[in-house]
C-alpha positions in Angstrom: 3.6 11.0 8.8 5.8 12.2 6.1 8.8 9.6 5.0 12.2 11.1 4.8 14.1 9.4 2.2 16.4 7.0 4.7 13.3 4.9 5.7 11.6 4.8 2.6 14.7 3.1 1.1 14.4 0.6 4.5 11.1 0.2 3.5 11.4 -0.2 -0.1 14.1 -3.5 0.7 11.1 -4.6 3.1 8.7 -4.6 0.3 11.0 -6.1 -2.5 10.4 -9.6 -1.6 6.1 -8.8 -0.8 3.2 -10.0 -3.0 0.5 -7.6 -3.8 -2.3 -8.5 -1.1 -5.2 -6.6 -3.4 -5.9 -6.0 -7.0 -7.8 -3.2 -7.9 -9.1 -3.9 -11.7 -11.8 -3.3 -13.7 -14.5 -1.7 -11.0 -11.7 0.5 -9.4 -12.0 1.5 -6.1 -14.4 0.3 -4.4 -15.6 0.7 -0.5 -14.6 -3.3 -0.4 -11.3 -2.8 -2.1 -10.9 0.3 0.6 -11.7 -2.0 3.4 -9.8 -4.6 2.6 -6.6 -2.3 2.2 -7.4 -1.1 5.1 -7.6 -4.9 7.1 -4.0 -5.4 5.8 -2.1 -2.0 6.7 -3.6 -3.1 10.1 -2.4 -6.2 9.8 0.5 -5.7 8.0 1.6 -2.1 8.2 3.4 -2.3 4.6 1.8 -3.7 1.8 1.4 -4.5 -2.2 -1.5 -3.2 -4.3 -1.9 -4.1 -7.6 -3.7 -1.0 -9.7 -4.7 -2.3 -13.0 -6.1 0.9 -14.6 -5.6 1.7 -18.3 -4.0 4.8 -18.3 -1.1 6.1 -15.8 -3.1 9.5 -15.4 -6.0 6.5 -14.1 -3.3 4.8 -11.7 -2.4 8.1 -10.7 -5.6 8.9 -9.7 -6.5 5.9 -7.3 -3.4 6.1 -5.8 -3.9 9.4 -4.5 -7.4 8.4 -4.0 -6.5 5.0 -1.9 -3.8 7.2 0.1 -6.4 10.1 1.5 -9.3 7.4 2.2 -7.1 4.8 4.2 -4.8 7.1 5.2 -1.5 5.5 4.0 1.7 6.8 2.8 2.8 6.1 -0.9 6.5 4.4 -0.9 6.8 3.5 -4.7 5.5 3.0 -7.7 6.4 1.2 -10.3 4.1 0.4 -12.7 0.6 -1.6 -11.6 2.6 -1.8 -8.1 2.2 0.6 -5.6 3.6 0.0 -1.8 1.7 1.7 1.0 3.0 2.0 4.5 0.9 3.1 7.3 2.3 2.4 11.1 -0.1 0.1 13.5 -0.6 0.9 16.7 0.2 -2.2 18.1 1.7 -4.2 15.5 1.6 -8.0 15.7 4.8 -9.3 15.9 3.6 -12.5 13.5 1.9 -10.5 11.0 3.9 -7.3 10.8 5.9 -7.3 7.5 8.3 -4.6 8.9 9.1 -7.0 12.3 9.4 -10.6 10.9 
């Protein structure tokens, strides 16, 4: 599921205009933050997170975190934002942020 740098450029433009759909604050990552996250990549298939950890070794750490346990694929980071891509298997045509 690897990106090449082409489409995560696409995807990046995609996810310029996007709000993040979850925070993730002071109790981290929690299995209701996880299934959330996972709820919108279904829904969604690219998405916003907002990581609002102290440190950027913390930020670090849940992103990898959030990417092995839903499994998604990191497409920036900048800051508290992360964007996360994972394909649906049928995506929705009215809900799909990569076919609207």
């Amino acid at each position: 599921m690897p990106l090449d740098s082409k489409e995560k450029k696409r995807l990046r433009s995609v996810g310029h205009t996007l709000k993040p759909v979850v925070t993730i604050a002071t109790r981290g990552f929690t299995e209701a933050t996880r299934l959330e996250i996972n709820r919108a990549l279904d829904d969604h298939e690219l998405i916003k997170v907002s990581v609002r950890a102290g440190s950027r070794e913390a930020r670090a750490a849940i992103t990898r975190e959030i990417c092995s346990t839903c499994p998604a694929e990191l497409v920036q980071a900048i800051g508290n934002i992360i964007l996360l891509y994972r394909p649906a298997e049928k995506p929705n045509p009215r809900l799909s942020n990569l076919l609207r």
